[in-house]
C-alpha positions as CSV (number, residue, x, y, z in Angstrom):
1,X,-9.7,2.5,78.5
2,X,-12.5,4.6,77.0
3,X,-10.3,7.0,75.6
4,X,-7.8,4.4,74.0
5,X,-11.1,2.8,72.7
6,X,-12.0,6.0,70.7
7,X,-8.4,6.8,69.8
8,X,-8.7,3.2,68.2
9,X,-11.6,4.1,66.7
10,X,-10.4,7.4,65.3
11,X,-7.6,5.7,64.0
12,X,-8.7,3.0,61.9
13,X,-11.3,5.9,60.8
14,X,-8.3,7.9,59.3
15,X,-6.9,4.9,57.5
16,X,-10.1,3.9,55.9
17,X,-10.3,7.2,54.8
18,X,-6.5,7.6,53.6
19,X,-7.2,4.2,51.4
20,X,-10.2,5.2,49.9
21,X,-8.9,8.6,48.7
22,X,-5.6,6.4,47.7
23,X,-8.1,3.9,45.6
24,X,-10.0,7.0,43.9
25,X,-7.0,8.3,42.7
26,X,-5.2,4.9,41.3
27,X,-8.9,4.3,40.4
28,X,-11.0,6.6,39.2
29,X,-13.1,4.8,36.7
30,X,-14.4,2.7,39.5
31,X,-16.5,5.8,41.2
32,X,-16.4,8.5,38.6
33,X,-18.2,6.3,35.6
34,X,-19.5,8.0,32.9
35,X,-21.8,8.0,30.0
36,X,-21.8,4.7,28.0
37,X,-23.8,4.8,25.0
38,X,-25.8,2.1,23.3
39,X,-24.8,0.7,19.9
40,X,-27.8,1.8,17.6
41,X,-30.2,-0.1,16.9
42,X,-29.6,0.3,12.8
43,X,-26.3,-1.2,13.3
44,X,-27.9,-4.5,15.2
45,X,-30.0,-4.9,12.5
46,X,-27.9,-4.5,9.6
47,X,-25.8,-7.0,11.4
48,X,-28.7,-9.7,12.0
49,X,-30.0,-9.1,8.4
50,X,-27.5,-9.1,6.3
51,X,-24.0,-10.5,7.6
52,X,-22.2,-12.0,6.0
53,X,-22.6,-9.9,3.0
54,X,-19.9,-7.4,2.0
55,X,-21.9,-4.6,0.8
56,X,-25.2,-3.6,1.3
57,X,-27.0,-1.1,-1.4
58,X,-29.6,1.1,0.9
59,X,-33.1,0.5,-1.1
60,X,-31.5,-2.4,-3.5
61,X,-30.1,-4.9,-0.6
62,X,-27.2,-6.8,-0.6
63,X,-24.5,-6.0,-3.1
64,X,-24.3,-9.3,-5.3
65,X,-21.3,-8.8,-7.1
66,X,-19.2,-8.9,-4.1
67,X,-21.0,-11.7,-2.6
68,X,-20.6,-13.1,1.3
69,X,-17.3,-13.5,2.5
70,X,-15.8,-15.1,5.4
71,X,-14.0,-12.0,6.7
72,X,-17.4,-10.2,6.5
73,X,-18.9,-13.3,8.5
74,X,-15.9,-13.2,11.4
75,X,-16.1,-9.7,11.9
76,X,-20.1,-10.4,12.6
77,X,-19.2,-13.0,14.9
78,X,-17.0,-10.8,17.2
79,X,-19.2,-8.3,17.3
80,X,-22.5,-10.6,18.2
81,X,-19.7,-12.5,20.8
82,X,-19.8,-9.0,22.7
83,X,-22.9,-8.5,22.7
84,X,-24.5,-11.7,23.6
85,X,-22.6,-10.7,27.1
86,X,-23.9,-7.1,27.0
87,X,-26.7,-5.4,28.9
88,X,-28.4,-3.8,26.2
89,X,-29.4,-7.2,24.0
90,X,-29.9,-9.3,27.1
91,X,-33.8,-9.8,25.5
92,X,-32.1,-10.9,22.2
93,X,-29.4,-13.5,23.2
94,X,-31.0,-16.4,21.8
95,X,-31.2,-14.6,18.1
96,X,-27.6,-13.9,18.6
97,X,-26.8,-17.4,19.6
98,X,-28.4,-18.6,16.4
99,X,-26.7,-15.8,14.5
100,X,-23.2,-16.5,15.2
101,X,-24.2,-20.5,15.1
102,X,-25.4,-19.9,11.4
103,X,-22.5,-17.5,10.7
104,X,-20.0,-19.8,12.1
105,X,-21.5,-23.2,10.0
106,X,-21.1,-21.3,6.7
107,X,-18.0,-20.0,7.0
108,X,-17.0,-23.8,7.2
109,X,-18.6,-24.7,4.1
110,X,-15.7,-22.0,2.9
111,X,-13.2,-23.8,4.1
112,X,-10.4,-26.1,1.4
113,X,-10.6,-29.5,3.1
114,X,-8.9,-31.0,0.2
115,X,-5.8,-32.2,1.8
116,X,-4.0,-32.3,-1.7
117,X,-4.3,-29.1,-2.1
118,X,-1.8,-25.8,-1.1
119,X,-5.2,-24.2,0.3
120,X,-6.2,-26.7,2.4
121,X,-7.4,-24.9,5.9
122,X,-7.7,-21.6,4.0
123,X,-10.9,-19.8,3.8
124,X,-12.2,-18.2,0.1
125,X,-12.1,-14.8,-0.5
126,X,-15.2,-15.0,-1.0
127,X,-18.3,-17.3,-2.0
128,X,-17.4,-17.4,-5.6
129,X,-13.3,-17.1,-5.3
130,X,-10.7,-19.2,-6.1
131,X,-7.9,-17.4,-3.8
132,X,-7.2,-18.2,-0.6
133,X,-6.0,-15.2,1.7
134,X,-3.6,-15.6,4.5
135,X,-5.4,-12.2,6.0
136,X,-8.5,-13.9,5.8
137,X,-7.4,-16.7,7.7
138,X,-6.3,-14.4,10.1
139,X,-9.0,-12.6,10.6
140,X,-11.7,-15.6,10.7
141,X,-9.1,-17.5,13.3
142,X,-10.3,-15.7,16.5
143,X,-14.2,-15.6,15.5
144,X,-14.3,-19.1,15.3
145,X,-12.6,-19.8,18.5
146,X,-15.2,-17.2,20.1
147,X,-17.8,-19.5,18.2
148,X,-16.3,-22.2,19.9
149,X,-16.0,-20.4,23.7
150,X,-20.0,-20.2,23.3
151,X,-21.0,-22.8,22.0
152,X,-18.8,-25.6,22.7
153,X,-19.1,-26.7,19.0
154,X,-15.8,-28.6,18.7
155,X,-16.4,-28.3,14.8
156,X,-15.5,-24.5,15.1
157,X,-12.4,-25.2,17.3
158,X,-10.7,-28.1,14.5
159,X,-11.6,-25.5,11.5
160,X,-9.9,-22.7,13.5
161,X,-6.9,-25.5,14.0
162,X,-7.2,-26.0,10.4
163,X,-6.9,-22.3,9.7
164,X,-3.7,-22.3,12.0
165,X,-2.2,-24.9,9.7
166,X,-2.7,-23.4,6.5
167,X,-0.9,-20.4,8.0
168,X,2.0,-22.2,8.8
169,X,2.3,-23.7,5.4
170,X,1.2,-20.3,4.0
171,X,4.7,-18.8,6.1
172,X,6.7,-22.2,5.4
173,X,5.6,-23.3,2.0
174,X,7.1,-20.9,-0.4
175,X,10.7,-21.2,0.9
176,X,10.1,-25.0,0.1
177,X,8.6,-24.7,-3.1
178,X,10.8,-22.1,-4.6
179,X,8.0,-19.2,-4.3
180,X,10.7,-17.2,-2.5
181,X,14.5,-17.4,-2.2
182,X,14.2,-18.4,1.4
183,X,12.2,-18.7,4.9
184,X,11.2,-15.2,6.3
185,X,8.7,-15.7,8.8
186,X,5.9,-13.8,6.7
187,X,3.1,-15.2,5.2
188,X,2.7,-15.4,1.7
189,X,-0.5,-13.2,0.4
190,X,-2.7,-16.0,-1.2
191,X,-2.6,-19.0,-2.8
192,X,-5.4,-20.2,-5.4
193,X,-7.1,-23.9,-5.5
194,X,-5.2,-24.6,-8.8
195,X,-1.8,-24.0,-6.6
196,X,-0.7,-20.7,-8.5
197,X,0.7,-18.5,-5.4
198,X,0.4,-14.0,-4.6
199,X,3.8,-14.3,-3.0
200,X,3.8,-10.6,-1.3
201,X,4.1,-10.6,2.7
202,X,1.8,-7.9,3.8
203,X,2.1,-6.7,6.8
204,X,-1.5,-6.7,7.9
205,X,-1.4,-10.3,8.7
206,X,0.2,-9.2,12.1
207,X,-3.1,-9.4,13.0
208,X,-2.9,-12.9,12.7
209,X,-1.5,-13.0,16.2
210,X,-4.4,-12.8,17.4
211,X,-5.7,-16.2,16.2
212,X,-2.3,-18.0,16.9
213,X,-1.9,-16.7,20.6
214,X,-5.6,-18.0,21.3
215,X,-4.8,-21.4,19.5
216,X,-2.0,-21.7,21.7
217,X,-4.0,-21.2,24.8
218,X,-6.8,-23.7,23.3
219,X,-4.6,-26.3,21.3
220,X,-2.1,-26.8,24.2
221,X,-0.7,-29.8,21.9
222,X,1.0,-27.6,19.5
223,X,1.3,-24.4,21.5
224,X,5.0,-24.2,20.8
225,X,4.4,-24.4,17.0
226,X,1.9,-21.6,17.1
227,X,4.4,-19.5,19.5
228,X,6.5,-19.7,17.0
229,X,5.0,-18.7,14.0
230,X,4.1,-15.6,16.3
231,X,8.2,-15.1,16.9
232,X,8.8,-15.6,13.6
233,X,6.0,-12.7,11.9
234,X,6.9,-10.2,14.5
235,X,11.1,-10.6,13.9
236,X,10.4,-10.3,10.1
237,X,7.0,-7.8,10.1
238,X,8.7,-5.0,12.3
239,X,11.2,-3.4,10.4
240,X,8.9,-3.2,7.8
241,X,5.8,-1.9,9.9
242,X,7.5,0.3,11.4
243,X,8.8,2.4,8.8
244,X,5.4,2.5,7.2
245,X,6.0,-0.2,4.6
246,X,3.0,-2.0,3.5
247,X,4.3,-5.5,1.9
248,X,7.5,-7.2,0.8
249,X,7.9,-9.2,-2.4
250,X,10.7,-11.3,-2.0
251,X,13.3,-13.1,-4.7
252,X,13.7,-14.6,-6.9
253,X,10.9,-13.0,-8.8
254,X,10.2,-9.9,-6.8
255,X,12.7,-7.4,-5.9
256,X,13.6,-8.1,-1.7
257,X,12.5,-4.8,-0.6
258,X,9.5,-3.4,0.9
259,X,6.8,-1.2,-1.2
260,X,4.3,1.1,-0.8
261,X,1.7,2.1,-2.9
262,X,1.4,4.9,-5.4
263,X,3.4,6.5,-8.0
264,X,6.1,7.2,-5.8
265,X,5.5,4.3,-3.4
266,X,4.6,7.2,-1.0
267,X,1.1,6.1,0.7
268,X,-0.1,3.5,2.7
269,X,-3.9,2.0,3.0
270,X,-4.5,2.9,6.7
271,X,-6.9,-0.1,7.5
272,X,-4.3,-2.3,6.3
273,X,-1.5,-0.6,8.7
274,X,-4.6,-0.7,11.2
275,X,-5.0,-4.1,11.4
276,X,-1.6,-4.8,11.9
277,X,-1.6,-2.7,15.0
278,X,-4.5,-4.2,16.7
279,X,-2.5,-7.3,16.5
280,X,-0.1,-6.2,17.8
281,X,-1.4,-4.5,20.6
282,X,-3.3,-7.3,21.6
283,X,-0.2,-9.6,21.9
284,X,2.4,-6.7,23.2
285,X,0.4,-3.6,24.7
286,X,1.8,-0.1,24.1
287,X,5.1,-1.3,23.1
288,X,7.8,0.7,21.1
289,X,6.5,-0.3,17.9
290,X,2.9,0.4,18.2
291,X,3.3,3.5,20.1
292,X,5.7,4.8,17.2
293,X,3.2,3.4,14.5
294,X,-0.1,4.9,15.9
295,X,1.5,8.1,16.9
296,X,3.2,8.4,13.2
297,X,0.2,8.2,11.4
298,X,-2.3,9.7,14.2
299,X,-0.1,13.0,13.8
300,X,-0.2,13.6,10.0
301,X,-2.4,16.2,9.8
302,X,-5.3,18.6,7.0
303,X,-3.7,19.7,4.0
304,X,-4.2,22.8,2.0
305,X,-5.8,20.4,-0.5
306,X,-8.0,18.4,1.9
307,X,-8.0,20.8,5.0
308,X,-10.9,19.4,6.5
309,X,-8.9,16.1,7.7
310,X,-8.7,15.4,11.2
311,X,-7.2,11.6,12.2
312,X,-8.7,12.0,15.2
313,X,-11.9,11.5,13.8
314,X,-10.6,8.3,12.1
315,X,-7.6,7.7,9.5
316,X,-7.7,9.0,5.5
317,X,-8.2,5.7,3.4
318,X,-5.1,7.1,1.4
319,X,-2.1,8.4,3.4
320,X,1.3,9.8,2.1
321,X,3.4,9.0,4.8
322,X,6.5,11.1,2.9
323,X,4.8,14.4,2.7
324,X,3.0,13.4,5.8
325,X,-0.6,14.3,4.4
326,X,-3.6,12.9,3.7
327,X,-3.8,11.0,-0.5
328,X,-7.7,11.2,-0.5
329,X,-10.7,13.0,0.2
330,X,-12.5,10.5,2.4
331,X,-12.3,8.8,5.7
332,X,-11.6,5.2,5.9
333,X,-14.8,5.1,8.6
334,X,-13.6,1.4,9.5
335,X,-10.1,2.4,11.1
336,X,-12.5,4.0,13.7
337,X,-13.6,1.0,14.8
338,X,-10.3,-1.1,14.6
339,X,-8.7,1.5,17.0
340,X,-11.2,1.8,19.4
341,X,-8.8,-0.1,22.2
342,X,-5.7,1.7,21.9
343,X,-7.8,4.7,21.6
344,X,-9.6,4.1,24.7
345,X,-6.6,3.6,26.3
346,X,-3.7,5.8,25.4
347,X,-5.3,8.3,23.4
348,X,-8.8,9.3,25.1
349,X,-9.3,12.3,23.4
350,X,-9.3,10.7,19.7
351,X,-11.7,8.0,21.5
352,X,-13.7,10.9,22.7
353,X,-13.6,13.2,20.1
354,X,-14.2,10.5,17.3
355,X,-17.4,9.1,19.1
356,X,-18.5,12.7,19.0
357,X,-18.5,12.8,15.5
358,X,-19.6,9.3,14.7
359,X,-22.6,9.3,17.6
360,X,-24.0,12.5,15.7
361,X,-23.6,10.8,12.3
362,X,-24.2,6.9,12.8
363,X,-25.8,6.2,9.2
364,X,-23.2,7.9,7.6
365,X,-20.5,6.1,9.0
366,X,-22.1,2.5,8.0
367,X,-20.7,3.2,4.3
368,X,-17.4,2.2,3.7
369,X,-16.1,6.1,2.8
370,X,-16.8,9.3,4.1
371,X,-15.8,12.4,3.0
372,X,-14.2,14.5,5.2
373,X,-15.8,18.0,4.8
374,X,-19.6,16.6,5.2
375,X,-19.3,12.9,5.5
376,X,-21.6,11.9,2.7
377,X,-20.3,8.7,1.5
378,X,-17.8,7.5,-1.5
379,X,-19.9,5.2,-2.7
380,X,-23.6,4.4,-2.2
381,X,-22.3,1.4,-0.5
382,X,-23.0,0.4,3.3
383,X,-20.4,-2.3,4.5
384,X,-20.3,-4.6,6.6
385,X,-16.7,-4.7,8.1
386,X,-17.5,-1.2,9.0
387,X,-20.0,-1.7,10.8
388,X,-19.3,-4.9,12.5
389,X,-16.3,-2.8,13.8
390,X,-18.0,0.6,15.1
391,X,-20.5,-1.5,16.7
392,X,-18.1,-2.8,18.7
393,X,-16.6,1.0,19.1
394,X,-20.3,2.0,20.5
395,X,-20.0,-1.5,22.3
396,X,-17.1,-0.5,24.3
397,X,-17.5,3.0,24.8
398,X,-17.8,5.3,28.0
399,X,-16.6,8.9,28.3
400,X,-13.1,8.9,29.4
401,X,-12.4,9.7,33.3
402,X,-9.1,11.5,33.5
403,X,-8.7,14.2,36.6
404,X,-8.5,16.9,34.1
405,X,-12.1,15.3,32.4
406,X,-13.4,15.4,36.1
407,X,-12.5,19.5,36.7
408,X,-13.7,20.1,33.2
409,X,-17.3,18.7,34.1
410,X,-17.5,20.6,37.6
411,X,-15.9,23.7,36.5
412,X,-15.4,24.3,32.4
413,X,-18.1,26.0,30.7
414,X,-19.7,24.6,27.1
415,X,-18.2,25.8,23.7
416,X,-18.6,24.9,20.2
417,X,-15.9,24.1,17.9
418,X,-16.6,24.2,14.3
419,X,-13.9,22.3,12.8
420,X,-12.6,24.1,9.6
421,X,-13.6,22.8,6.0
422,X,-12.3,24.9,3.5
423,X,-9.2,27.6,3.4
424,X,-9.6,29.3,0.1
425,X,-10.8,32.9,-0.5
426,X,-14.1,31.9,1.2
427,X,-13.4,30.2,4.7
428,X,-15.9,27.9,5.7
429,X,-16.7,25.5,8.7
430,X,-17.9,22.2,9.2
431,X,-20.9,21.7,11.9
432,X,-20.4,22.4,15.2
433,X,-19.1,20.0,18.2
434,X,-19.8,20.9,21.7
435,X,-17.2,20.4,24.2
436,X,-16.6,21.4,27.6
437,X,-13.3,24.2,28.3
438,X,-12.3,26.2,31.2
439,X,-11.7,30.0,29.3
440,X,-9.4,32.7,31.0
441,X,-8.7,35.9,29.3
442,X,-5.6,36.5,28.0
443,X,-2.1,38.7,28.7
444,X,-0.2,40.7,27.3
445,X,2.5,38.7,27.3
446,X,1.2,35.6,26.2
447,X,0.4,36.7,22.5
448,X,1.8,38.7,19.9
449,X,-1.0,42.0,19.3
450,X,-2.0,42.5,16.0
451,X,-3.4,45.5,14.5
452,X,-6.9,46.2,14.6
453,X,-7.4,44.2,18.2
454,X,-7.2,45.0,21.6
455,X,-6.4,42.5,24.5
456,X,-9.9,41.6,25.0
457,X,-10.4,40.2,21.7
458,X,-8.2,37.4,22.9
459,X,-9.3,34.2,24.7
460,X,-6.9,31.1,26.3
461,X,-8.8,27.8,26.5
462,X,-8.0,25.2,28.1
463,X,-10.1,21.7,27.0
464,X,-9.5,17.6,26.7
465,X,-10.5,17.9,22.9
466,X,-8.6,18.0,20.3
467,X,-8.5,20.8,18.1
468,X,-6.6,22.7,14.5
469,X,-5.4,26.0,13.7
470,X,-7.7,27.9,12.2
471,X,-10.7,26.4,14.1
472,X,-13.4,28.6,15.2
473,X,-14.2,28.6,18.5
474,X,-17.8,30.1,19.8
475,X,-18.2,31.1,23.0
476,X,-21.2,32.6,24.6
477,X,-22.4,33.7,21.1
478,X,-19.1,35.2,19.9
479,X,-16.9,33.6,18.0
480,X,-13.1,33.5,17.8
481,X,-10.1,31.6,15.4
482,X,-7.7,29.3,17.1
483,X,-4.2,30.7,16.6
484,X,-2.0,28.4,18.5
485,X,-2.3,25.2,19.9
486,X,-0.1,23.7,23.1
487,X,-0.4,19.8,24.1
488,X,0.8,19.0,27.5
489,X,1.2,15.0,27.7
490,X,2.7,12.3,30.4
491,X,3.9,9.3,29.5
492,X,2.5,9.8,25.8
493,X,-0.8,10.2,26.7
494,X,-2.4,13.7,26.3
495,X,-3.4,15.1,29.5
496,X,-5.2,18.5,28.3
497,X,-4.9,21.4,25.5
498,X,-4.4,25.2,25.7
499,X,-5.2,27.2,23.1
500,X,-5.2,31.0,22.3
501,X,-7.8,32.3,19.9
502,X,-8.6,35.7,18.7
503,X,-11.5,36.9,18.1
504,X,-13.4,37.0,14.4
505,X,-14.1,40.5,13.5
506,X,-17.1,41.3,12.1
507,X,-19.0,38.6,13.9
């Protein structure tokens, strides 16, 4: 009896153990968490001080000319909505109670409650505007409702259902009225309070499914009417997203095809294709369409003319998607923010790599433009969009936990990686990033010898981060050029890099 006893015991021993090494490998994250970072304290403040203000001038204050806008205000409210539930403000909830309160009462007093008019439920442009955005009522849709989940303000949830309504009239209306040649399912681009209509669809109100999914959850009267609107935007918006289009102007006075921008209607404004993706994701996941959009664009890579680019920092704020390079010398910082979820989870080493950058550079990022060589801004102009959104990028971030993450920090060794700036007679390199890489040296067989070098002046490299030819790499003081580049991936998602570099003479 004894012996079955401890056989019993040694038993149900083994299966524990089988199950727990079973749940740390289906879930890692769980016992292997990592670094989160804090959202900085700069970015808090701007937020609480001058939302919901466009533009900020550092040492002049809020940008006048551009005024407050709603889209400005929502983009507050879903930032101080996660944090209220956070960790790191738990001392400051009842300022950011009375934040998103104040936010959420003046975006009202934006609202058209004239029922006479074509606006009526849309939200100005902004405080001294006449047009009436269907993005903008996308985009203030969801903060509301999040105003509403807090606070139980039922004022917040019937302007939201307003909102709703104005977008179906805004996807309905024109048909009726003649504004286009018939029903499409997109939404025209604005209407003014003296009824004159923009009648382009764009396709970044996509992420206007975001709003109408969580009507339909919280308006359960008219839950089929929102569901579909949503059908309707996503049969019509797809083609056109997915081939990189930006809007369509239908008949009878626009042409019934779909446009770019440009001379050559060859570039797109990414934080327009951005937003569309984001809804998207949040309705759909990682379907075909998003996938295909995130990984077009992600992909396009530095250009002889602007060769310090990298999209994995965040996206160009010009980008011609025919020659597949970047249109403009800055970074659009926002589109880091917007694509901090499907960064986080399908592409970890963008997440990753961008935070690097961004964590090391966090006042430079709170202008609207970056450029990409140094990342002084555009334009002396800090805005708020941008940094509504990379607060919640900071918000949400932890380092990613992927078994080849989890070798690199017990076994790889540190390197730098200064990313490449300039490729003209004079090569030159952007500050360094610090990353973690297991190094091995290199066959024979594995490169092509060139003159001048012997096998030892070549290093392979294996690391999580993403990387460009022409790179230098600096390992234990000596420092070596990236010549090629492998990705190994599953499923789409990238699981590590290998990379052979030479060394640089002469250093």
């Amino acid at each position: 009896m004894a012996l079955r006893s401890r056989l019993k015991v040694i038993l149900v021993i083994t299966v524990l153990i089988v199950v727990l090494i079973s749940f740390l490998t289906l879930f890692p994250e769980i016992f292997w968490r990592e670094r989160v970072v804090e959202v900085p304290e700069t970015y808090f403040d701007f937020i609480m001080n001058y939302a919901p203000y466009v533009y900020v001038i550092p040492g002049s204050g809020p940008d006048l000319e551009w005024g407050k806008s709603s889209f400005a205000a929502a983009f507050a409210i879903d930032f101080l909505y996660q944090a209220y539930y956070n960790d790191q403000f738990e001392d400051r909830k009842a300022d950011i109670y009375d934040k998103i309160v104040s936010l959420s009462d003046w975006i009202l007093t934006q609202q058209c409650t004239d029922e006479s008019e074509k606006a009526y439920g849309g939200f100005k442009s902004n405080e001294n505007s006449t047009y009436y955005y269907s993005a903008d009522a996308c985009k203030v849709i969801p903060s509301l409702l999040r105003a509403y989940k807090l606070t139980g303000k039922a004022e917040y949830l019937n302007a939201a259902k307003l909102a709703g309504n104005f977008l179906y009239n805004m996807q309905h209306l024109p048909s009726q009225l003649g504004i286009h040649d018939k029903y499409y399912g997109g939404f025209a681009k604005a209407v003014t309070i003296d009824d004159s209509w923009l009648r382009e669809m764009n396709v970044e109100c996509l992420y206007g499914i975001i709003g109408l999914q969580m009507l339909s959850e919280l308006d359960a009267e008219n839950k089929s009417k929102y569901e579909n609107m949503i059908t309707d935007a996503l049969n019509f918006y797809r083609s056109g997203i997915e081939n990189l289009w930006l809007y369509f102007d239908p008949p009878p006075d626009g042409d019934g095809n779909w446009h770019r921008i440009g001379l050559n209607e060859t570039e797109i404004y990414d934080d327009t294709v951005a937003y569309a993706l984001i809804g998207l994701y949040e309705y759909e996941g990682r379907s075909q369409t998003v996938e295909k959009v995130y990984n077009l664009i992600n992909t396009i890579r530095a250009s002889s003319q602007y060769p310090a680019y990298n999209p994995e920092v965040c996206w160009a704020g010009y980008i011609d998607v025919v020659s597949r390079f970047p249109a403009c010398e800055y970074y659009d910082a926002v589109t880091a923010g917007i694509l901090w979820k499907i960064r986080k989870n399908h592409d970890k080493s963008s997440f990753e790599y961008s935070m690097k950058i961004i964590g090391k550079h966090t006042e430079d990022f709170m202008f609207w433009g970056v450029k990409f060589d140094d990342y002084s801004p555009v334009e002396n102009k800090q805005a708020m969009a941008t940094v509504c959104w990379l607060a919640q990028f900071f918000l949400n971030y932890e380092d990613p936990i992927t078994p080849f993450t989890r070798f690199l920090k017990a076994y790889g060794e540190n390197i730098t990686i200064f990313p490449i700036r300039e490729a003209s007679d004079m090569i030159s390199y952007g500050e360094g990033v610090d990353v973690k890489a297991v190094v091995s040296p290199t066959r024979v067989d594995e490169v092509l010898m060139e003159p001048g070098y012997a096998i030892n002046d070549y290093i392979t490299i294996y690391l999580f981060a993403p990387l460009r030819h022409h790179d230098k790499i600096r390992r234990r003081g000596v420092d070596y050029e990236v010549l090629s580049i492998q990705e190994f991936s599953f499923k789409g998602d990238i699981l590590y890099r290998r990379a052979v570099c030479r060394r640089l003479l002469g250093q």
